[in-house]
C-alpha positions in Angstrom: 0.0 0.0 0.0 1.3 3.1 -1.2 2.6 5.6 1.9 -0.5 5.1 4.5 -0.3 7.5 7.2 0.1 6.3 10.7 -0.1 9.6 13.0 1.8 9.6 16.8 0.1 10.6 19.8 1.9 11.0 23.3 1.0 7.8 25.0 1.7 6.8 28.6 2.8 3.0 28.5 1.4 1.5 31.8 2.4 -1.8 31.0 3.7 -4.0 34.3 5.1 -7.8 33.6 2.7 -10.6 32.9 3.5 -14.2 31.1 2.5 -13.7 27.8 -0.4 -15.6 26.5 0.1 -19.0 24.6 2.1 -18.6 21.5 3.9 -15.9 22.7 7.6 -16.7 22.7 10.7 -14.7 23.7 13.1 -14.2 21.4 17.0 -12.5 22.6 18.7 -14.1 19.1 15.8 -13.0 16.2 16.2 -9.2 14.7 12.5 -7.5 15.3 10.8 -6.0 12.2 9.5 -3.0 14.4 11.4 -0.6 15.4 7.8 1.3 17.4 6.4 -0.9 19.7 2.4 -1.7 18.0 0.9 -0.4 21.5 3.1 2.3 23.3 4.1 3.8 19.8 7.6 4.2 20.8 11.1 3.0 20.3 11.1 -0.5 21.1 13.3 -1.3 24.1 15.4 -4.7 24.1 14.8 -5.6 27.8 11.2 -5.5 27.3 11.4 -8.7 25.3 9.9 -9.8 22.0 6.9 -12.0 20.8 6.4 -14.0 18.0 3.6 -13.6 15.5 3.6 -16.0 12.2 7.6 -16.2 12.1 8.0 -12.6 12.8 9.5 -11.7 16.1 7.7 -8.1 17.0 9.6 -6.2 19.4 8.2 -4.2 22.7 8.5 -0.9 24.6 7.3 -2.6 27.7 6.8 -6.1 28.6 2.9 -5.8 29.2 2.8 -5.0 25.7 3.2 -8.1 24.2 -0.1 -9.5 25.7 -1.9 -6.8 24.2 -0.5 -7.3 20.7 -1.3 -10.7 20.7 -5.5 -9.9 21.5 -5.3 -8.2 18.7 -7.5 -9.9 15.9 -5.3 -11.7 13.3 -6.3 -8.6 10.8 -5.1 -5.9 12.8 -1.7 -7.9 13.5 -0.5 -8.6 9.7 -1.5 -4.9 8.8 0.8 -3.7 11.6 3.7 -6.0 10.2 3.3 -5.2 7.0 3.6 -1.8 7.5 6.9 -2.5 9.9 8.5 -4.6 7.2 7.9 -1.5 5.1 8.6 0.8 7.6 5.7 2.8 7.8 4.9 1.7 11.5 3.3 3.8 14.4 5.9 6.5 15.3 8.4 6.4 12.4 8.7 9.3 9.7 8.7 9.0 5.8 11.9 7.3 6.4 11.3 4.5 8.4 12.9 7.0 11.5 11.6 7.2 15.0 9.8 10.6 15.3 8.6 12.0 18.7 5.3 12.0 20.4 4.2 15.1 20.2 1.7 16.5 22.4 -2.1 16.4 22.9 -3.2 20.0 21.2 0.3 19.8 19.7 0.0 17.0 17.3 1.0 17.1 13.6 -0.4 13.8 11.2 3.1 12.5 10.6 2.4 9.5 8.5 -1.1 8.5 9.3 -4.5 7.7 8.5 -5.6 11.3 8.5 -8.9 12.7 9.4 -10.0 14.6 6.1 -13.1 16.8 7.3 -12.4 20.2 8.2 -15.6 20.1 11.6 -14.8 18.8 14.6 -17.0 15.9 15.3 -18.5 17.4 18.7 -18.3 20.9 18.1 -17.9 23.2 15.0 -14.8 24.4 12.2 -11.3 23.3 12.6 -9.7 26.6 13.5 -12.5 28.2 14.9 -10.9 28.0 18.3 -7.3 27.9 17.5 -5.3 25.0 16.6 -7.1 22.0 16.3 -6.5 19.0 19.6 -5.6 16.1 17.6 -5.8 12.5 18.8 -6.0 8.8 17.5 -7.9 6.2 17.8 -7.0 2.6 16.3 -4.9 4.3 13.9 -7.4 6.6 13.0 -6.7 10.4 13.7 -10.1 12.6 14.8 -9.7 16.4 14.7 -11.6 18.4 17.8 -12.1 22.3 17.8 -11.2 22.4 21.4 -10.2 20.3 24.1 -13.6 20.3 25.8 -15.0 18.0 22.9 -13.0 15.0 24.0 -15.4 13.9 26.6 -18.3 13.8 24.8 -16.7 11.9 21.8 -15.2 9.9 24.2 -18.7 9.1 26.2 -20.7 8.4 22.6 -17.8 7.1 20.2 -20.4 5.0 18.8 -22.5 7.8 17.5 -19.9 9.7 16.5 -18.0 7.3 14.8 -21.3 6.9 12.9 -21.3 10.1 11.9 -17.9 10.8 11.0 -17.8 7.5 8.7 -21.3 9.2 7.1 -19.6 11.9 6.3 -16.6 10.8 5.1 -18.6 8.7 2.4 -20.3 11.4 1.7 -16.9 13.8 1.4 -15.3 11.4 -0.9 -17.7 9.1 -2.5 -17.0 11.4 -5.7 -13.7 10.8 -5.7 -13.9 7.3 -6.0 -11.7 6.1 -8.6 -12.9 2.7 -10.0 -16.5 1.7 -10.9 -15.4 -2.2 -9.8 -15.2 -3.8 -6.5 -11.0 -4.5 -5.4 -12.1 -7.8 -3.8 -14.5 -9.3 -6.6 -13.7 -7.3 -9.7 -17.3 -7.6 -10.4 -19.2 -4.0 -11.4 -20.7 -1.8 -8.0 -24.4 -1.6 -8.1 -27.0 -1.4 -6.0 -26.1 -3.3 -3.2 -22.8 -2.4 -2.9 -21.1 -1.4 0.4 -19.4 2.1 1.6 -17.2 0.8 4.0 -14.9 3.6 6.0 -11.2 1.8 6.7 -9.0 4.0 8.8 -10.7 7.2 7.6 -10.5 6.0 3.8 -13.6 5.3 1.8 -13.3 1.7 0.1 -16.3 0.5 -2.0 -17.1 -3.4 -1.9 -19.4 -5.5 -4.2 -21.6 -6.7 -1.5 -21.4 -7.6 2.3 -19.8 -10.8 1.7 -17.2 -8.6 -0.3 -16.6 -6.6 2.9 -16.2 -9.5 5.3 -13.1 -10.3 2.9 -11.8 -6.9 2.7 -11.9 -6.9 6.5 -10.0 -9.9 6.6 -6.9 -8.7 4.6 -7.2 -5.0 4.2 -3.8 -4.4 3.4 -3.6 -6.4 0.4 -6.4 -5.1 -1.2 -5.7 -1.1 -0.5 -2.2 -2.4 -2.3 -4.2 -3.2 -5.0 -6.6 -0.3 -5.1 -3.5 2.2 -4.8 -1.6 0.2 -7.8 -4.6 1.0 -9.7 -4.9 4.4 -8.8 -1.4 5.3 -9.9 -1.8 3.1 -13.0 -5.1 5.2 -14.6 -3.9 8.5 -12.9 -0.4 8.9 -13.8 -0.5 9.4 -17.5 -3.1 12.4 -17.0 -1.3 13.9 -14.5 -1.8 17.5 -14.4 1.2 19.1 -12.5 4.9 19.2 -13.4 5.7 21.1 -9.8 4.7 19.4 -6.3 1.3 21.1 -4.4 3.7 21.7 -1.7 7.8 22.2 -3.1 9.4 22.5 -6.0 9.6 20.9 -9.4 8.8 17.5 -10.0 12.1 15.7 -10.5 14.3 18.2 -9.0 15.1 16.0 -5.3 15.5 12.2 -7.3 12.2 10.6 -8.5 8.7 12.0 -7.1 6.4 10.2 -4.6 3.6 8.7 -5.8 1.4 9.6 -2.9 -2.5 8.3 -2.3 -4.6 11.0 -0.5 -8.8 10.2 -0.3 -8.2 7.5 -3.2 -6.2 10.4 -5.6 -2.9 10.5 -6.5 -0.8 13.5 -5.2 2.5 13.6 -6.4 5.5 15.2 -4.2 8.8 16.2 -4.9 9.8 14.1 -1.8 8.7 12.3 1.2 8.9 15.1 3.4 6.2 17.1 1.5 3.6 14.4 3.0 2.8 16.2 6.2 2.2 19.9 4.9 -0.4 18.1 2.6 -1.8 16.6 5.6 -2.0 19.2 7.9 -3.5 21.9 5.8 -5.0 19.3 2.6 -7.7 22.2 1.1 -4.8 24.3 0.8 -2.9 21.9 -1.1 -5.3 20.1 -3.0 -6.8 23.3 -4.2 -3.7 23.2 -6.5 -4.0 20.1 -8.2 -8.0 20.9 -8.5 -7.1 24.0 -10.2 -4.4 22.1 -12.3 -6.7 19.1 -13.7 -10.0 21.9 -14.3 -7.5 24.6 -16.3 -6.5 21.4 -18.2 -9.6 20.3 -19.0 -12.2 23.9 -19.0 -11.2 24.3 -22.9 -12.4 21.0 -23.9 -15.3 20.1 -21.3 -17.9 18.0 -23.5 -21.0 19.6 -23.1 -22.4 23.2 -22.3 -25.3 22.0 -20.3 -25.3 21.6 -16.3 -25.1 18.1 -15.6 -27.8 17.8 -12.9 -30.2 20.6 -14.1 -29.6 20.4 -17.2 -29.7 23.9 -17.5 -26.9 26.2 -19.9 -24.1 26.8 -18.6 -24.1 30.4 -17.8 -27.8 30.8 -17.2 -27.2 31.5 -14.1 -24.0 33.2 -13.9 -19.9 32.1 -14.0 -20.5 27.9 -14.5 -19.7 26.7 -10.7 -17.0 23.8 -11.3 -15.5 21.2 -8.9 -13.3 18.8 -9.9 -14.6 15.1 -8.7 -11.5 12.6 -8.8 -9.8 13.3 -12.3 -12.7 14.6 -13.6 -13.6 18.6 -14.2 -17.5 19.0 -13.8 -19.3 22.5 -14.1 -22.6 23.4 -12.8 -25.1 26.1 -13.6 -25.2 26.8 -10.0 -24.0 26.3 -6.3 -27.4 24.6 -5.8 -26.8 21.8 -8.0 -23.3 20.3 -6.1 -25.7 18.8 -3.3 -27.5 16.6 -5.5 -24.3 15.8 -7.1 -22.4 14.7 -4.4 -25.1 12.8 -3.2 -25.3 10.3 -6.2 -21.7 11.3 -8.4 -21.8 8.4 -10.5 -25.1 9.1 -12.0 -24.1 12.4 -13.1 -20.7 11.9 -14.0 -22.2 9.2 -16.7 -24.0 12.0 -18.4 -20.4 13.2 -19.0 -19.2 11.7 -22.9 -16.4 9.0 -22.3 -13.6 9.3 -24.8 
């Protein structure tokens, strides 16, 4: 899986020594593949021992912690060592380096799975209060407006996780880049199955679909972001990166996967300015695919009203994945976002 995003939090590790459950072993001779210990999130510390999961020896910040890894569901365990192995753990930078914890109010996303709405999911903006309080769950960043949210997310996480997976379908559903399910191949249709993994939107044939996307979600976001990079490359509409310089100039770019769209950077260490201020810096490429595409859009009609466009005033335009898409009026991008693909089939396909 292409550079997922794996945010640090300051942590207190409270572990004490327990026997670690069956099939557990120590291991003082075996080289771990972590170097950020799956629970505390920091260096791994060779007295605290190692366990062994499926030939891998996982190493610990704290002896406690081994017990804990291994209630993990067997899921959640081969994500976290594939990500090691590639050394995109908990805690380490673009470069496989240990980074600090930074503190709660004080976080920056680091390589994580990024919360991409811009409201707090108690309260109101991001920014309305001052910097946002930043905090992960499960590898899942949530962005509050204020410290005094935290409470009442933390009292009714299953509401708000509700709503925060709601509206990240709706935020990104039109981004969506492939009309096919990444466990199946077969055509989405009616039944198919908005499933929210780790604040990404992943579309799934059917429930049975989901159960196996669940089951191995890292090989099948591999696949979805080899796809991605495949059908998005050659269109590619900017020679400089959103956030540095030209593409090119520091060795070969960075194929980077933000809300299922490829984001190229000039190198690793652009990934966090996208994350921590992403309208800024998609706003770029947005502007870079619609001036590529404005002269040649297919049709002079609004795709949802079918009005002409500039009935109503300046054509309103968003760009939806790849594609530019103007609208008569403001008033029409609800109903678009609502159902994308129906509208964007109106579009001609070359």
């Amino acid at each position: 899986m292409l550079k997922p995003f794996i945010a640090p939090i300051a942590l207190a590790c409270l572990c004490t020594f327990n026997p670690f459950a069956h099939g557990q072993a120590e291991s003082n001779e075996a080289t771990p593949v972590n170097a950020m210990c799956p629970i505390g999130k920091e260096p791994i510390v060779p007295s605290a021992g190692t366990v062994e999961y499926k030939d891998k020896t996982i190493g610990l910040c704290c002896p406690g912690c081994g017990k804990q890894f291994l209630a993990w569901n067997e899921a959640r365990k081969d994500e976290f060592v594939t990500l090691a192995v590639a050394h995109r753990e908990p805690g380490q930078d673009h470069a496989g380096h240990a980074v600090d914890a930074p503190v709660m109010g004080e976080a920056s996303p680091g390589l994580t799975y990024p919360y991409t709405l811009d409201s707090c999911p108690v309260g109101g903006k991001l920014g309305s209060m001052g910097d946002p309080v930043v905090k992960v769950y499960d590898n899942r960043e949530v962005r509050f407006c204020c410290a005094g949210c935290l409470g009442e997310f933390e009292s009714n996480q299953a509401q708000y996780w509700g709503e925060i997976d709601a509206k990240i379908v709706e935020q990104q559903l039109m981004h969506y880049p492939i009309d096919t399910c990444i466990v199946t191949s077969e055509k989405l249709g009616d039944d198919a199955v908005n499933h929210v993994h780790n604040n990404r939107l992943v579309r799934l044939e059917n429930a049975e679909a989901a159960a196996a996307f669940k089951a191995d979600p890292a090989k099948h976001l591999e696949a979805l972001d080899k796809k991605i990079v495949e059908t998005q490359l050659a269109d590619y509409p900017m020679d400089n990166c959103p956030v540095g310089g030209p593409l090119g100039s520091m060795g070969k770019p960075v194929n980077f996967i933000y809300m299922n769209r490829l984001v190229r950077f000039c190198c690793g260490g652009c990934e966090k300015s996208l994350v921590k201020e992403p309208a800024k810096y998609m706003a770029k490429l947005d502007k870079a695919y619609a001036d590529a595409q404005r002269a040649a859009y297919p049709i002079d009609t609004c795709v949802v009203a079918g009005g002409k466009l500039g009935s109503m005033g300046d054509p309103v335009e968003i760009v939806a994945g790849t594609q530019l898409v103007r609208f008569c009026c403001a008033g029409c991008l609800p109903k678009f976002k609502a159902d994308p693909q129906n509208y964007l089939s109106k579009l001609p396909q070359e």
